[in-house]
Structures are given as C-alpha cells and as structure tokens.
Wavefront OBJ file of the C-alpha trace (Angstrom):
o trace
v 0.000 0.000 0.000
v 0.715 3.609 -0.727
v 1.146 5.797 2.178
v -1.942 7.342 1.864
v -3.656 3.817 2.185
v -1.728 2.683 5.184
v -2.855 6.431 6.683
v -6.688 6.018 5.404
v -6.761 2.605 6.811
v -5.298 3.099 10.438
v -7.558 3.255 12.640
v -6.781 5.652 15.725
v -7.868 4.876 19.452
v -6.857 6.963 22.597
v -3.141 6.967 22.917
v -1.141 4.839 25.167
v -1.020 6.243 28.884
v 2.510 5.372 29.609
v 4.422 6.227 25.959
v 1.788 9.223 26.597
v 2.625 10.273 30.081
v 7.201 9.670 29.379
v 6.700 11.604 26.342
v 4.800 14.174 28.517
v 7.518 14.327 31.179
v 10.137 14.654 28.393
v 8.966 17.742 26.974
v 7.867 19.316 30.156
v 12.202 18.796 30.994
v 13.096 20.133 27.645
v 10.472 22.661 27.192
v 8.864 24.341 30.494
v 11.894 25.847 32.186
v 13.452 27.068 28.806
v 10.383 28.357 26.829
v 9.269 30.116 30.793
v 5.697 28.312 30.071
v 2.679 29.012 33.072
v -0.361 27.304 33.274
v -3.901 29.421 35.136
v -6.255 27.054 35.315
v -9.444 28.674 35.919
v -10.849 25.435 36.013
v -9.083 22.144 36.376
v -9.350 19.275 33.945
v -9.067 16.762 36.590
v -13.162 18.023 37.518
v -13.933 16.484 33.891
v -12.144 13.664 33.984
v -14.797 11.289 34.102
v -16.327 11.551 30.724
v -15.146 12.549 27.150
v -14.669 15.984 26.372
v -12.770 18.344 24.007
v -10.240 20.912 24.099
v -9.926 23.665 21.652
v -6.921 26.230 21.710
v -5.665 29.112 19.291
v -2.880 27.945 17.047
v -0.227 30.595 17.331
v 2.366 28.470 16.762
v 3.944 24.927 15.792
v 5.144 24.092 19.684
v 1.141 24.532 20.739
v 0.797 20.956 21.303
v 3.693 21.656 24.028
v 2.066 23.822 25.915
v -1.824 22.692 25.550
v -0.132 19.188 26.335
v 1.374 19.893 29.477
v -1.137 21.927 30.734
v -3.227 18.952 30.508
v -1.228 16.272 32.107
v -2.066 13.652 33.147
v -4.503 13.416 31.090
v -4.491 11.994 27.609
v -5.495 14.112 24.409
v -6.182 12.868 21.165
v -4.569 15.575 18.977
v -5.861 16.110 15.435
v -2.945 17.635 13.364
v -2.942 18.438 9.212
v -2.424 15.545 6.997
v 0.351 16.395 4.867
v 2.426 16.139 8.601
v 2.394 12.444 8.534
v 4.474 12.225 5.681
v 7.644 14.084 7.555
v 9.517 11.443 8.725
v 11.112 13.419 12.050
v 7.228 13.028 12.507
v 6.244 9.776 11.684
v 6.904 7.536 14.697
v 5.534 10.430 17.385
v 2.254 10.488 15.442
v 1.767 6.728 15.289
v 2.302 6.687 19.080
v 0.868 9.086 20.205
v -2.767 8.066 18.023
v -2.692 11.561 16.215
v -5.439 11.858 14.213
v -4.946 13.546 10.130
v -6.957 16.102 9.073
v -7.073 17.374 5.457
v -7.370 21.236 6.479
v -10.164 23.523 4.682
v -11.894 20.926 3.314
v -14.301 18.324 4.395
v -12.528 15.403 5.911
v -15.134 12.134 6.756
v -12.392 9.779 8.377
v -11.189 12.754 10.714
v -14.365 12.614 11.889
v -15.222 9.167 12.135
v -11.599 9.034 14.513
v -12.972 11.742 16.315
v -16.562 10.216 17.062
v -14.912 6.789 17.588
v -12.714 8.636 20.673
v -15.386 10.582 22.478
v -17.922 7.382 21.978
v -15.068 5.553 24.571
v -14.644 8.603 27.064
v -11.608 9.857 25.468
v -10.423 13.516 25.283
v -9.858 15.007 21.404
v -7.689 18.649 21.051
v -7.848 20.786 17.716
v -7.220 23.967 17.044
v -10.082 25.434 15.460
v -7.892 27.917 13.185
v -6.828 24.863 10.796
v -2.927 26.361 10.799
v -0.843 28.411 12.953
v -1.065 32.113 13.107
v 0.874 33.844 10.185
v 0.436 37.427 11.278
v 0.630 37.228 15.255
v -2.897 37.159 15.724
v -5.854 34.967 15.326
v -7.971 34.371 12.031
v -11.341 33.036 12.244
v -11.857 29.168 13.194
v -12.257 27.258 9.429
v -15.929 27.121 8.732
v -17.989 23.927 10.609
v -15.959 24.608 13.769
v -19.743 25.541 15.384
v -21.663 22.692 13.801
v -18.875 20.168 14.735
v -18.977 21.123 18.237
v -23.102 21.260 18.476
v -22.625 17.439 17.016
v -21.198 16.556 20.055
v -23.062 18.418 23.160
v -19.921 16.622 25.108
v -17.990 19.881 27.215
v -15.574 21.961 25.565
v -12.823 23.178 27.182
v -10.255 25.717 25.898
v -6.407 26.850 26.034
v -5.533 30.425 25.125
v -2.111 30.414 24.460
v -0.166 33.873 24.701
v 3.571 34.630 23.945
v 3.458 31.227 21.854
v 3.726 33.245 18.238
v 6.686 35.541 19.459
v 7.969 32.391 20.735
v 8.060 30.859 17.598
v 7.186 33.536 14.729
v 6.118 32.037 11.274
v 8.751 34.419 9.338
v 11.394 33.278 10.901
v 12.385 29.563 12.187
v 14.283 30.590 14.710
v 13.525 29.662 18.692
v 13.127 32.581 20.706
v 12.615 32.364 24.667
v 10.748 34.700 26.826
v 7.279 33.696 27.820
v 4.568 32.261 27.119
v 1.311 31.562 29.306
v -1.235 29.240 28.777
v -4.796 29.855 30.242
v -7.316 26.570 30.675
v -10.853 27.096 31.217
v -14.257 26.002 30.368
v -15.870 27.421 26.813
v -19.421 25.767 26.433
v -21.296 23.032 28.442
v -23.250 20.358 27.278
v -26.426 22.291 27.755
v -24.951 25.608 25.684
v -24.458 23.545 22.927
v -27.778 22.106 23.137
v -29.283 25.780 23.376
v -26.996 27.519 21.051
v -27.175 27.304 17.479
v -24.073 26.222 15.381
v -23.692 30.181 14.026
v -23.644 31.489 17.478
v -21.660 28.903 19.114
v -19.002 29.506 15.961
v -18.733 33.497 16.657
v -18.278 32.623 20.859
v -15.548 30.069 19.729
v -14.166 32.836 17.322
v -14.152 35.512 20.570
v -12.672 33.359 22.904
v -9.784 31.853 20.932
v -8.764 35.835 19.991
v -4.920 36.595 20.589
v -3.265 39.216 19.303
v 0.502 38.455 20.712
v 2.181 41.900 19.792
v -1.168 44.100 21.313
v -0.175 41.906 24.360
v 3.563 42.048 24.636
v 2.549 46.203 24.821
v 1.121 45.487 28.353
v 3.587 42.533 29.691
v 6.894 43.956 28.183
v 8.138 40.526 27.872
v 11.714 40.600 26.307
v 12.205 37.791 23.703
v 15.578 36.752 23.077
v 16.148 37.031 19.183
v 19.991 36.922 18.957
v 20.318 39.777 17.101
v 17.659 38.347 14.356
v 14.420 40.022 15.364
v 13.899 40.827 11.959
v 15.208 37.996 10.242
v 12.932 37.481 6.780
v 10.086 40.012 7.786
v 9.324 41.155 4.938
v 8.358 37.880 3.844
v 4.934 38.713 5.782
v 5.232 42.879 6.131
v 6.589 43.239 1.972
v 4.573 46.476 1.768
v 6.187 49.834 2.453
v 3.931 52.556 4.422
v 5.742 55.782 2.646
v 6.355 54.862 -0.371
v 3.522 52.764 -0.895
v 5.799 50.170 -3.440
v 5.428 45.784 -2.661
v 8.301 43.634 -2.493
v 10.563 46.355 -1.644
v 10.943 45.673 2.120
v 14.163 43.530 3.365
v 14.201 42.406 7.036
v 17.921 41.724 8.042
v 19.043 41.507 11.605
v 17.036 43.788 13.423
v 16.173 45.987 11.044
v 13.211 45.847 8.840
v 14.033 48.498 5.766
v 12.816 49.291 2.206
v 15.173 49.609 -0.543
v 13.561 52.044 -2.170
v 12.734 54.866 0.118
v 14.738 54.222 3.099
v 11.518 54.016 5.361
v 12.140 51.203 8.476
v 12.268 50.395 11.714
v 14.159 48.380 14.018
v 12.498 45.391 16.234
v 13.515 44.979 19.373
v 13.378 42.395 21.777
v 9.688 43.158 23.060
v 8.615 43.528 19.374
v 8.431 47.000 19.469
v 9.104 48.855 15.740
v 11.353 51.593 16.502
v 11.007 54.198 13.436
v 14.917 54.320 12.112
v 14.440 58.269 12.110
v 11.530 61.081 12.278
v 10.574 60.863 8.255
v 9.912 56.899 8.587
v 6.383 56.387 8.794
v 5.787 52.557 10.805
v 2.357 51.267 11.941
v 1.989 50.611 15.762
v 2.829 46.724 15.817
v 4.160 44.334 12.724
v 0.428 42.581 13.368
v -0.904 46.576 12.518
v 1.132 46.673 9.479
v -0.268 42.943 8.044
v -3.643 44.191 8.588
v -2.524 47.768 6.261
v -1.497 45.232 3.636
v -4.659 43.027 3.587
v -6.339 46.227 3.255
v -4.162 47.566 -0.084
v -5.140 43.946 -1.299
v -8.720 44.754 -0.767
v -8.571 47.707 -2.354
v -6.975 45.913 -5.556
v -9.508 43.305 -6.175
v -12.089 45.997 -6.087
v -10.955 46.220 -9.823
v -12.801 42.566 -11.427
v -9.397 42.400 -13.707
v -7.514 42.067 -11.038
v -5.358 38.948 -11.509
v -1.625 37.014 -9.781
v 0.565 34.956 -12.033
v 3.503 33.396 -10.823
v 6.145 31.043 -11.893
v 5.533 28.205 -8.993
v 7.270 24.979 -8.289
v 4.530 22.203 -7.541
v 4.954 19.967 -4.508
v 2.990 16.822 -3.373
v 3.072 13.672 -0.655
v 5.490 11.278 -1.712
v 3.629 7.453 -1.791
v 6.128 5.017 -0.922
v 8.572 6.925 1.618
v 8.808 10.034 4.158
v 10.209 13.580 3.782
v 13.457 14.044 5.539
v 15.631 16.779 6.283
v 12.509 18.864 7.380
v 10.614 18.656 3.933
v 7.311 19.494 3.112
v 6.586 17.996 -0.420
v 8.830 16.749 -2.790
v 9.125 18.718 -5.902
v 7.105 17.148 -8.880
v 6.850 19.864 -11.649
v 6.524 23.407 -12.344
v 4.567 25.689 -13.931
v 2.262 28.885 -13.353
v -0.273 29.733 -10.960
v -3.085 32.307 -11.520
v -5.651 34.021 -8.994
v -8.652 35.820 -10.359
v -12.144 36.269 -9.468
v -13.157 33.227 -11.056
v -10.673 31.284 -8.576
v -7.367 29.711 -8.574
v -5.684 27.836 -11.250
v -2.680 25.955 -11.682
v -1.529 25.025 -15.556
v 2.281 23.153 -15.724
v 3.594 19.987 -15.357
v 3.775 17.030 -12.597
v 5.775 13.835 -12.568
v 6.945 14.544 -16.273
v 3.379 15.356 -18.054
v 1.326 18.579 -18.640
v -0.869 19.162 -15.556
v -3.487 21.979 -15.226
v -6.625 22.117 -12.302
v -8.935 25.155 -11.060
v -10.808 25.619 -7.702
v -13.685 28.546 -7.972
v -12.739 31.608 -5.233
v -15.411 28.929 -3.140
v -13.246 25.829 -2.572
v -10.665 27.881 -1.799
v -10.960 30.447 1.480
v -7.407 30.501 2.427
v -4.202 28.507 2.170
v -2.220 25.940 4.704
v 1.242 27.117 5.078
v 3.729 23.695 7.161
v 6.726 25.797 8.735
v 6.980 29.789 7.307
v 6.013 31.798 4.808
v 7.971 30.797 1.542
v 5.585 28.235 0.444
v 1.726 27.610 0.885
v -0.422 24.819 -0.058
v -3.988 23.417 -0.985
v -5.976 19.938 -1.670
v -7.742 19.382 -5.049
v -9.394 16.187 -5.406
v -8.105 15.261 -2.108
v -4.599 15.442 -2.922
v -2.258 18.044 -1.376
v -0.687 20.430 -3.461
v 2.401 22.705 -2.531
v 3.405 25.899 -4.341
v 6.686 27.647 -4.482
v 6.532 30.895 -5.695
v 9.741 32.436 -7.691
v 9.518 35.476 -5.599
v 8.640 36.565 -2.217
v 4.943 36.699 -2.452
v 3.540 33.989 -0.269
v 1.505 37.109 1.836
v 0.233 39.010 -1.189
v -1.425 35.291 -2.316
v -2.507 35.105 1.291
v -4.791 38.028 1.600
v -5.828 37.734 -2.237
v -7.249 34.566 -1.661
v -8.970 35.332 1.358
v -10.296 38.463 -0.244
v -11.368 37.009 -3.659
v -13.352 34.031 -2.041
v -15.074 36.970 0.607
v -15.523 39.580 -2.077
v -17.836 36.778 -4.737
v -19.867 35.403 -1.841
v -17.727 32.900 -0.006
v -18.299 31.650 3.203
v -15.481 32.001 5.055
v -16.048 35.762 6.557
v -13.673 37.841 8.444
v -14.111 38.435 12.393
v -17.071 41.487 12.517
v -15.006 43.910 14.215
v -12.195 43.992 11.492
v -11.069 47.238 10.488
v -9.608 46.093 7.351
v -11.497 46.883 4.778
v -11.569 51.123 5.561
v -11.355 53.690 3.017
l 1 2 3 4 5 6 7 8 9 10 11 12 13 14 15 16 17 18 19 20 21 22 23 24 25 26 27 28 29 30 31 32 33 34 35 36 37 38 39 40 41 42 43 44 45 46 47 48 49 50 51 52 53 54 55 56 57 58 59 60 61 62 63 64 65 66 67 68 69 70 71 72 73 74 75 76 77 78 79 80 81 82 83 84 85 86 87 88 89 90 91 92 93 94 95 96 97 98 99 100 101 102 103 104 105 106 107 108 109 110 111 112 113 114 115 116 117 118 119 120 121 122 123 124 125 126 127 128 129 130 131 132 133 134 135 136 137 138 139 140 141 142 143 144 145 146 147 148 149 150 151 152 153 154 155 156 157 158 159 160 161 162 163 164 165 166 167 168 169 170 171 172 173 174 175 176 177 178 179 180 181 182 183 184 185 186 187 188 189 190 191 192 193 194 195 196 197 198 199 200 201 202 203 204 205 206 207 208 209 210 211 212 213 214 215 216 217 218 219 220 221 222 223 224 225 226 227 228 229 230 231 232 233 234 235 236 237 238 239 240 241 242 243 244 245 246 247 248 249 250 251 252 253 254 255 256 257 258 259 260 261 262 263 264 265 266 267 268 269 270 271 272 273 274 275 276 277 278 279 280 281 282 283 284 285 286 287 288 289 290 291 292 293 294 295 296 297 298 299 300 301 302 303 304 305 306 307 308 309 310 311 312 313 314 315 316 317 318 319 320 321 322 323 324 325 326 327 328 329 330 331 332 333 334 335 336 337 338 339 340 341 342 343 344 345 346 347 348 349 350 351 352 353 354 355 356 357 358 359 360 361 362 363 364 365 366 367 368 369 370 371 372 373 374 375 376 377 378 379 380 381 382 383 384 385 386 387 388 389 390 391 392 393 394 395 396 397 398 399 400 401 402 403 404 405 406 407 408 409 410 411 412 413 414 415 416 417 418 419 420 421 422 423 424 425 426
C-alpha cells in the first residue's frame, strides 16, 4: 500500500497512557523551564475527567501541542494535526504513538471525523485547534468554517487553552527559537447544555471571541523581552513586503534587526519586546508588525475591487510522496513546475507534474485561504483530495494570502472575516 492507504486505513484509538505520560515528562524537561511556560487554570481538567470531552486552543504556533499538552497532564489528548504532517519522517513515529489523528485542512474530511466520534464514543479527550494552521500574522484568524456545527454534534464539554507569547515564541517568518514567555490559560468554553441551546452560528462566533490573541497588542502590556539573537527581523518582509511611505510591494528587506525598504529608506528596528522603533523622524511605521499585516490586507482589498484584477507566478509544484517520508525537514517533494493564476473566477494551476502537462482550477469557493507547514515561503492546498504545494519564484507567499482570502469573501464565499475587522476602511 501507498502511504496514503496505510494512513486512510489506520484506525486511531486513545493513545497509550505510559508512551503518553514519558513523552509528557520529556517535553515538560526540555520545554517548560526554557520556553518560561505558566499554566492558570481557571478550572481544572481533573473536575472532567470522568467523561469525554474536548479541548480547543488558538494555534499561534507549531510548539502549541507543548504547551496545551502539558497543561493537561495527566490526562491523555487525542490531537488532530494536518495531513500532509504524517508524511515528515522526524514526525512519523511520534504520530503513530501518540494516536494523532490527520486532518485534510479547509476541506471536508469524513475519516477525521469518524476518529474523532470513535474517541469521544469511549470517554476519550480530542484537542484541535479550530484555526486549521498556525497564526501567520501574530494574531488569530477566524476558526475554518464547521468549527460551530462540529462542536453542536457533540453536546460533550468543551474546554479551551488560550495560548499567549506562543507566536513571538516561535514567529512564522522566521524559524528561529526565541525564549521569553509564554502563558497558557485553561478554562471552560461551552457546556453540554450551551451547545444544546446555542445554534451552530452562534456557538461559531463565541468560539471565534474566545480563541482571539493578538501576541504583539499583548507584549505592549507585559513587556516581555524575547531573546532574538540579534535576528528580530530575520525574513520580515516575507509577511510585512509592503512599504507605508512609499507605498511600493516587495521592496521591504528584514535583516538583523532591522526591517528596511530599498527604495525609500523608510524602516524600523524590532527589538526584543517587538516594538518597531522608526529608524528616524521621516519613517512612517504602523503601531505593531500585526498593525502593518492588517494595512497590507487592506491595499489587497482595495486591488480586487478592480474585477481584472489577476496574480501569475512562476511556482514549483509539490505533493506527498507514496512510498517513503520527507526528511531533512521537507514538506513535499518537488514534482513539476509551472504557473499559478488568482482571479475572481478562482485559482488555477496550468504546468507539469511527474513529467506530463498538468493543469486544475478551484472557484474563489473551494478555496478560502491557504495551509502554510513551517513559514512563509511556500503555501499549499488539496484538489481532489490530494495536497498540493506551491513555491513561488519570488517573495509573495503574503500578497497570495490576503488575495485569496479576499477574492473568495468579495464573490460570496463563506469564510467571513471576524465582525469587528477594520480592514477593509477607506
């Protein structure tokens, strides 16, 4: 069997308390001293330990099932984590251990749920993180659409983690690990009998409220110093590529600490709480590099307005290999090339894969927003099921981003942005 087979065919119980609770242990020794992780429990999961439940937590990072983990110990989670992760191979062995249960993300995934419904139906505890990927920006978007219904399925308790500190932690720009701290809060989102009252649009937009972090907004009030080794702003204009003053893309470079464009001399420095620090008087910087993604989504906005509007790119196409695992911290494996388009009528993809011509198209629909594995140099989709990665030639990977949200809210699409967003302004 093909990879995929041997992953559609395993079936996934609670995982093992003792490889469960060692593996536990480990990471709090490696992680809680280091990473300066606290726990409040405003309630304590022990109270709920006699029946299923689940747990859902912002994603603000790829070290959240650290801290939701040990927050929870002893007790066992089933974890649901995105599909294309079981075919990393520095992966493979923890997942099969530890029961982790694949989810395709952004589309509708039947044997995710059957896992799930097959867990709570024994008493077991299931964590997911309602987003579908980690933050890209520093702050939350909206849970993927059916988060509401899913839970209202259920009428089992729901408890939550909100996770704060975790993005500056572990930004999605930059790779790098950067201590300081990062608390995790546990406490009780919707009983059985709000679920049973509420219906699954309301219980979405509470889910939405409560999972809301904005990591730089809070790092203004805890002054928490992160320790970036002189690499604050290491790739940061892979997310902020936009410049303020001068109004040009793709002319932003973040090296070191500074964050500069090349074409006007606005920039900043970031320093170890995150703060932008205008380089002199004339530079014109937004409040907080979370600020500044929002000013770009908006210049986006404003550019679709225009129906012609249209990307094309030169993209590298990725996929799951079928008969071994990604090493050395792979995502795909390269399988052709070609070029990738974004209009109102949706994305399409028209090259080559494996050696023969290769073309597909998703309407602005199917397609709400994008997966991105480890930073912001690559971003993927399913079609068909499959899982499809795309390297663009240049540094684009944000513009894409908030084009494709924008398209698939500007024709209709479901997927809306949080009510209070201030992005769309004149």
């Amino acid at each position: 069997m093909t990879l995929q087979e041997k992953l559609a065919s395993r079936r996934i119980g609670r995982p093992p308390a003792l490889v469960y609770i060692l593996l536990g242990r480990l990471w709090r020794l490696l992680y809680e001293k280091r990473l300066n992780i606290h726990v409040d429990y405003k309630v304590r999961p022990r109270d709920y330990r006699k029946g299923p439940y689940i747990v859902v937590s912002n994603h603000a990072s790829r070290l959240d099932y650290i801290y939701t983990g040990l927050a929870f110990l002893p007790e066992r989670l089933s974890y649901v984590a995105g599909y294309n992760e079981f075919f990393r191979s520095h992966l493979a062995l923890v997942f099969r251990l530890l029961k982790i249960i694949p989810k395709r993300n952004f589309v509708t995934d039947t044997y995710a749920q059957r896992q799930v419904s097959s867990i709570i139906e024994k008493g077991g505890k299931v964590i997911l993180f309602p987003e579908g990927m980690s933050s890209i920006g520093g702050s939350n978007q909206p849970c993927a659409l059916g988060g509401g219904s899913f839970l209202k399925h259920y009428k089992v308790p729901v408890l939550m983690t909100l996770i704060k500190g975790g993005y500056l932690t572990n930004t999605k720009y930059c790779l790098d690990e950067r201590p300081g701290r990062v608390d995790v809060t546990v406490d009780l989102l919707f009983t059985p009998e709000d679920l049973e009252a509420m219906d699954a649009q309301a219980i979405q937009a509470r889910l939405d409220k409560a999972l809301h972090q904005d990591d730089y907004a809070w790092n203004k009030v805890e002054r928490v110093s992160f320790a970036g080794k002189g690499r604050m702003a290491h790739n940061l204009h892979h997310l902020l590529y936009w410049c303020p003053r001068c109004r040009k893309e793709f002319t932003m470079r973040g090296e070191g600490d500074r964050i500069h464009c090349t074409s006007c001399g606005n920039g900043a420095r970031l320093n170890e709480y995150y703060d932008l620090v205008a380089l002199d008087e004339s530079c014109v910087i937004p409040e907080t590099p979370r600020v500044w993604f929002d000013l770009e989504r908006r210049e986006v906005y404003r550019q679709i307005l225009d129906e012609d509007f249209a990307l094309r790119e030169k993209v590298k196409l990725g996929t799951l290999p079928k008969d071994r695992y990604l090493k050395d911290q792979r995502t795909s494996q390269i399988v052709g090339e070609g070029v990738l388009t974004l209009n109102r009528q949706g994305l399409g993809y028209e090259g080559t894969k494996e050696g023969k011509a290769f073309s597909f198209h998703l309407s602005p629909a199917q397609v709400p927003t994008y997966g991105m594995c480890t930073d912001v140099t690559r971003f993927y989709t399913f079609y068909r099921g499959d899982f499809y990665e795309f390297y663009p030639e240049g540094e684009t990977v944000a513009k894409w981003l908030f084009a494709t949200e924008e398209i698939h809210r500007i024709t209709g699409g479901a997927w809306r942005n949080f009510p209070d967003a201030t992005t769309y302004g004149a």
